[in-house]
Every structure is written in structure tokens, then in C-alpha cells.
C-alpha positions in Angstrom: -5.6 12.8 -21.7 -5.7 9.5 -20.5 -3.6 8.3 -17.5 -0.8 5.5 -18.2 -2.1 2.1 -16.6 0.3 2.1 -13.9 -1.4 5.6 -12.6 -4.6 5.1 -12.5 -5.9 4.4 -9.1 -7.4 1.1 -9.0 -10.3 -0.3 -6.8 -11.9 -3.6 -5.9 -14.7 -3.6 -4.2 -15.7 -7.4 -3.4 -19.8 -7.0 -4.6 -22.0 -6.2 -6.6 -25.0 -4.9 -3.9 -26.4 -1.4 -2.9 -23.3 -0.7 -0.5 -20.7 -2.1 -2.8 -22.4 0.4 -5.7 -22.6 3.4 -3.9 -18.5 3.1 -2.6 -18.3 2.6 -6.4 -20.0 5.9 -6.6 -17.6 8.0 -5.0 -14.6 6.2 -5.6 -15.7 6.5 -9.5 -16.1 10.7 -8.9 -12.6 10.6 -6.9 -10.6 9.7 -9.8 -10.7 5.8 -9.2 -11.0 2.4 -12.1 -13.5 0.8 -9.9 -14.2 -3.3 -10.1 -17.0 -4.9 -8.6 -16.3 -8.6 -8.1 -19.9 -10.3 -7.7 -20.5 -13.1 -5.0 -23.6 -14.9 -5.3 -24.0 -15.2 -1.3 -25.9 -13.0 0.1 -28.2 -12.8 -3.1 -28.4 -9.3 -4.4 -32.4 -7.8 -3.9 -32.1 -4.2 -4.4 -31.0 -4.3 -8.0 -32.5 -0.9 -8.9 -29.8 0.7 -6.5 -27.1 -1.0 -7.4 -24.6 -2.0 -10.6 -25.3 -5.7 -10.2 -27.9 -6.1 -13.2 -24.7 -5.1 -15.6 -23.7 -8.6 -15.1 -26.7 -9.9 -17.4 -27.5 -6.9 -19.1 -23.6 -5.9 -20.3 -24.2 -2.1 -18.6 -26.4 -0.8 -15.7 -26.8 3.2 -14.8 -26.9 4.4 -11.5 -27.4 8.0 -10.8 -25.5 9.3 -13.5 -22.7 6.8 -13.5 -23.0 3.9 -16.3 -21.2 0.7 -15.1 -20.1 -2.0 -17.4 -19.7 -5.7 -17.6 -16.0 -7.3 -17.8 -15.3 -10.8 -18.7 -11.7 -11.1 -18.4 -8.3 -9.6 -16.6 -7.1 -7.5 -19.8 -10.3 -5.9 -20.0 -9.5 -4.5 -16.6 -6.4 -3.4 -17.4 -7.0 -1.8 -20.5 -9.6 0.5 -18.9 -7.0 1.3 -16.8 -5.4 2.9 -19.4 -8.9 5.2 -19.5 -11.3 7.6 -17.6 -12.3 6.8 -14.5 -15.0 4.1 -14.7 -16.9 1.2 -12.7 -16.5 -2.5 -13.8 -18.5 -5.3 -12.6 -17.4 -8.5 -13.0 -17.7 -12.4 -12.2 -14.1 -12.7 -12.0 -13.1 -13.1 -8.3 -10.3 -11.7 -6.5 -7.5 -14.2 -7.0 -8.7 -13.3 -11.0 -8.1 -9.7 -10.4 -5.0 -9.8 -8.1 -2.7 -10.2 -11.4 -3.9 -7.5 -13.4 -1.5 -4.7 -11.4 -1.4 -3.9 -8.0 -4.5 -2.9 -6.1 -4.8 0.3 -4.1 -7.8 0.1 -2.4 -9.6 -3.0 -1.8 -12.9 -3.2 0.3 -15.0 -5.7 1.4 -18.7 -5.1 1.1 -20.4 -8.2 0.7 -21.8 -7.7 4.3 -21.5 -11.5 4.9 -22.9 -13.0 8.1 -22.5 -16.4 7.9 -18.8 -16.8 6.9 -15.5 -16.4 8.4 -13.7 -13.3 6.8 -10.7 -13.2 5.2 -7.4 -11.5 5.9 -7.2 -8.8 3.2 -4.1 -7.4 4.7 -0.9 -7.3 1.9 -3.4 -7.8 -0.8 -3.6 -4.4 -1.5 -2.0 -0.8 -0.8 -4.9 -0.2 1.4 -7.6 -3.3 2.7 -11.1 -1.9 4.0 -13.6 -3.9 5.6 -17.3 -3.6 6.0 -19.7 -4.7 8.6 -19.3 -7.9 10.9 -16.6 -10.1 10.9 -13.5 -7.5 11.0 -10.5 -6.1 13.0 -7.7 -4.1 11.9 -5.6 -5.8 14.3 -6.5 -9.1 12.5 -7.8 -9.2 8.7 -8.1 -5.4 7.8 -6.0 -2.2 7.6 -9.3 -0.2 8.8 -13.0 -1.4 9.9 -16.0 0.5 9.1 -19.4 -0.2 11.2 -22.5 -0.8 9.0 -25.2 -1.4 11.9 -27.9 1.4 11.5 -27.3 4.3 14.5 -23.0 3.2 14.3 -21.9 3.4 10.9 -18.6 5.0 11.1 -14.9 3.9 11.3 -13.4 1.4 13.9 -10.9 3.3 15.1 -9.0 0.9 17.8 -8.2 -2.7 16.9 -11.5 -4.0 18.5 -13.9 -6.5 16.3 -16.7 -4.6 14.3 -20.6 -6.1 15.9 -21.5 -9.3 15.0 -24.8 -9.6 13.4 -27.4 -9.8 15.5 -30.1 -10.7 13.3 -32.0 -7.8 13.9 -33.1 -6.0 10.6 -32.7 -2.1 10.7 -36.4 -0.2 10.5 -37.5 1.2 7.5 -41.1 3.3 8.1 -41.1 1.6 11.5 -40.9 -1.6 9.9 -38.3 -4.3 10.4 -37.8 -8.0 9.1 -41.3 -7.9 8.7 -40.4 -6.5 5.3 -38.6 -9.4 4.3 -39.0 -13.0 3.1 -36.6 -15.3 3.7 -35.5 -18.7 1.8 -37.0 -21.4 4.0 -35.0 -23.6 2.0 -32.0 -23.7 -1.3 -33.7 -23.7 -4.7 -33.9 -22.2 -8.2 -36.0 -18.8 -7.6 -38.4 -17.9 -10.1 -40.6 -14.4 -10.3 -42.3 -12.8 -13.1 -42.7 -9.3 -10.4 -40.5 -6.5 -11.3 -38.7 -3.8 -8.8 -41.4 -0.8 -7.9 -44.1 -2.7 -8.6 -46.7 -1.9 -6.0 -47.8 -5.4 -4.0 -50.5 -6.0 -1.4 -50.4 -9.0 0.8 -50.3 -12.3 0.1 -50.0 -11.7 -3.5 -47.7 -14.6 -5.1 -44.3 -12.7 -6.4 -42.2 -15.7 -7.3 -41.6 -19.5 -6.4 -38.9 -21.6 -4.8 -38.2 -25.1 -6.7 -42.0 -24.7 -7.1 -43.6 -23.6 -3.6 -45.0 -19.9 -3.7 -43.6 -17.2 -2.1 -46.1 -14.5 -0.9 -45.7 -10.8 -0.3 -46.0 -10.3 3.9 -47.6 -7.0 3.4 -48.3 -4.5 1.4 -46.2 -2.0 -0.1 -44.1 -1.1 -2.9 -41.6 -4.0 -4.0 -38.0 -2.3 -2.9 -36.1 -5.6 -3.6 -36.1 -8.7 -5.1 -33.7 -11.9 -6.0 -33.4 -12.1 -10.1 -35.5 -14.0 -11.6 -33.2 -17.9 -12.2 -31.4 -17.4 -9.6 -29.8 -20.6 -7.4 -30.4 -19.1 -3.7 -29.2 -21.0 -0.4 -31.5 -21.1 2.5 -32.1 -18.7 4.8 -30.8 -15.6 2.8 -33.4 -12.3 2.1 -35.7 -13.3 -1.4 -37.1 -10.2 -1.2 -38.0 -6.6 0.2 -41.2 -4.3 0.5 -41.0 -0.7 1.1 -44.5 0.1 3.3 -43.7 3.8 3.6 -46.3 4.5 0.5 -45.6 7.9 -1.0 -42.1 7.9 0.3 -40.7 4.7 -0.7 -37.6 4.2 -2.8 -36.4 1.5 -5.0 -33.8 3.2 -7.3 -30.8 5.2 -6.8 -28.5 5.7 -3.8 -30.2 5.5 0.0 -29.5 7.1 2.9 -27.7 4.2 4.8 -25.5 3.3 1.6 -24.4 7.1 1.2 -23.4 7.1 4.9 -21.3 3.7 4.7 -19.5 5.0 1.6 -18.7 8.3 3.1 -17.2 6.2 6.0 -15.2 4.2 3.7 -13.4 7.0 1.2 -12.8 8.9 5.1 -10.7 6.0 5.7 -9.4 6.4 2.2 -8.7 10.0 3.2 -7.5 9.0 6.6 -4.8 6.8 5.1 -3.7 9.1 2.5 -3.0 11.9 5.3 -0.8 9.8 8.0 1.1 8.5 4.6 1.7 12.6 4.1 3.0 13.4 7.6 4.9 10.4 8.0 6.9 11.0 5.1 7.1 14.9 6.4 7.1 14.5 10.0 7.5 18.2 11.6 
């Protein structure tokens, strides 16, 4: 039977990428109405792992969960009012702030050029992910994302700045990338999984060609249209040949979300023992 709107646990997760997604996972399994708010900075690349194509496509399956598109604030709330089930919107957070209260909100845009906001008040619980967070300053708990720390911040310290180092995949590392050298309307007719060799043309940017640095299978790219600012990632290979993924879950994203619902569970028990103190 479907829970009353004011029961329902409710979730925004600020993004749309792999991380964001795969919080949405769990949080969806654990009971929660999960939003995804989309930001278009960073650009999202690995669209087979995450819900972020639902935003042109009206729905978007990952793993077994099916995610849907919501245009406005009463569609939110009426889905409230049913199963557990991931959203992914364009409405921002000030949209999303009136619908009811929030209990959980994380940030997961993983943003490394901008100053982060103070989440603190805006919801029953305010996580944030990656650089640019303190729980002594914008957050109620910080979770590490940089490969070999991923876990929660558990003093009041800063989480690592970016250090614009990319994390290896098959020994590789921002080799794997291309960067925008430039802001412009991106343009590729090269889909996800597509296997690429080097130097291969996969899209353009305002017109100049983009070529594939090596060869691989494509892991990640920005969707075809897309306005992109300068120096964000337009795309990923995956060079690990028979083991390369493109779709579902990865192992980095899993760990990150595990980190976050801890802290969900972390917050949950002190709220038990201080209202039963021994």
C-alpha cells in the first residue's frame, strides 16, 4: 500500500552522472523517492552508467532500476505518494525545496572549479561529495571521492582539493581523456561502446575535430548538441580491451555510494541513542 506523501523518504541528489546514479541506486532499494537535479557543468560522459539520458529520452534503465523524467514540483510530490522510485529532473534545487521537506540531500556533481555551497538547514541530513567540503563549514558529513580514499570525513577537516590528477583505469590516466580546448556546441555521430582506434574523428567542437587519443572502446562521451564550457572532459576511452565497461554500475561509483548511505546509516544511529541515551 502506498505510503502517505509526508512518509516517504525523500532524496535529492544534485546530478545526474555515474556517482549521482548509483547513490540513486541504493537509496532507491532502501526505501527512498530519489530526485536527480541535473547541472550541465561538469558535462555528463558516461551516460550508459548513469540516469542522465532520461532527461531526453522521458525514462532511462540502469541495472534493474527504471528512472523517469519530471518536468515540474507536483510531479515530485505526487510520486511521493508511490513506491519508491528515481526522478531526474531539470528543475534545480530552489525548484525542489518547496515540494516538502528534504531528508537527505547530497551533493554529487563532483565540481572542481566552483565554490560549494552551504547545504546545511536545507535538509534533515546534507552530504557532500568530493572536493570543496567540510562538515564544520557547508555539510552535515563529507565523503572522500579520490581513488585509494573514498570513505567518510570523519573530523571537521576540508575533503582534498582536486589535484588534477585523473585516477588509472588499465594503467591509464588522463591519457584517456579529451578535453574542451575551448566552449562550443559539441557535435558526434559515435555512440557509447563503440570500439575506436586512434585518431579516428568522434565529434566536433563549433566545427574543429575532435580525435580519439588512443585506441580502445568508447567508455564516455558528451551528448551529441550539447553547449560545453572549456576545459571540461568531452570524452572517455576504456583501453582495457576485453575487460572494459561502459554500462551499469563501476567499481569506484559502488564504493562512493556505499560511503554515502553509511553516513545515512551513521546519522540515523546517533539520532537513536541520543534520544535513548543509556
Amino acid at each position: 500500500m502506498p505510503q502517505p506523501h509526508d512518509h516517504r523518504l525523500f532524496a535529492v541528489i544534485l546530478g545526474t552522472n555515474e556517482i549521482a546514479s548509483a547513490i540513486g541506486l541504493q537509496l532507491v532499494r532502501a526505501g527512498y523517492c530519489v530526485v536527480l537535479s541535473h547541472d550541465p557543468d561538469p558535462p555528463v560522459i558516461r551516460r550508459k552508467m548513469a540516469f542522465h539520458d532520461a532527461l531526453f529520452t522521458d525514462t532511462m534503465q540502469l541495472e534493474d532500476v527504471v528512472a523517469e523524467r519530471v518536468d515540474d514540483g507536483m510531479q515530485v510530490y505526487q510520486a511521493l505518494g508511490r513506491p519508491a522510485r528515481i526522478l531526474v529532473t531539470w528543475l534545480g534545487l530552489l525548484d525542489l525545496l518547496p515540494v516538502r521537506h528534504i531528508d537527505l540531500l547530497v551533493d554529487a556533481r563532483l565540481q572542481k572549479r566552483r565554490i560549494t555551497p552551504d547545504l546545511r538547514r536545507l535538509a534533515h541530513l546534507a552530504i557532500g561529495l568530493g572536493p570543496g567540503f567540510s562538515s564544520n563549514s557547508n555539510c552535515d558529513v563529507a565523503v572522500e571521492t579520490r581513488p585509494g580514499k573514498i570513505g567518510l570525513v570523519t573530523d571537521a577537516r576540508w575533503t582534498d582539493a582536486a589535484d588534477g590528477v585523473a585516477n588509472s583505469l588499465g594503467d591509464i590516466g588522463a591519457e584517456r581523456f579529451v578535453y574542451s580546448r575551448f566552449a562550443g556546441r559539441w557535435h558526434t555521430p559515435v555512440e557509447i561502446g563503440t570500439r575506436v582506434y586512434r585518431d579516428l574523428v568522434l565529434g566536433h567542437l563549433s566545427g574543429v575535430p575532435v580525435l580519439a587519443p588512443r585506441d580502445g572502446i568508447l567508455r564516455g562521451i558528451v551528448r551529441d548538441g550539447s553547449e560545453v564550457p572549456a576545459g571540461v572532459k568531452l570524452l572517455e576511452i576504456d583501453p582495457r580491451g576485453r575487460d572494459a565497461q561502459w554500462t551499469g554500475t563501476d567499481q569506484r561509483g559502488r564504493a562512493i555510494a556505499n560511503a554515502t548511505t553509511a553516513a545515512v546509516r551513521l546519522r540515523a544511529a546517533r539520532r537513536i541513542t541520543q534520544r535513548n541515551p543509556a
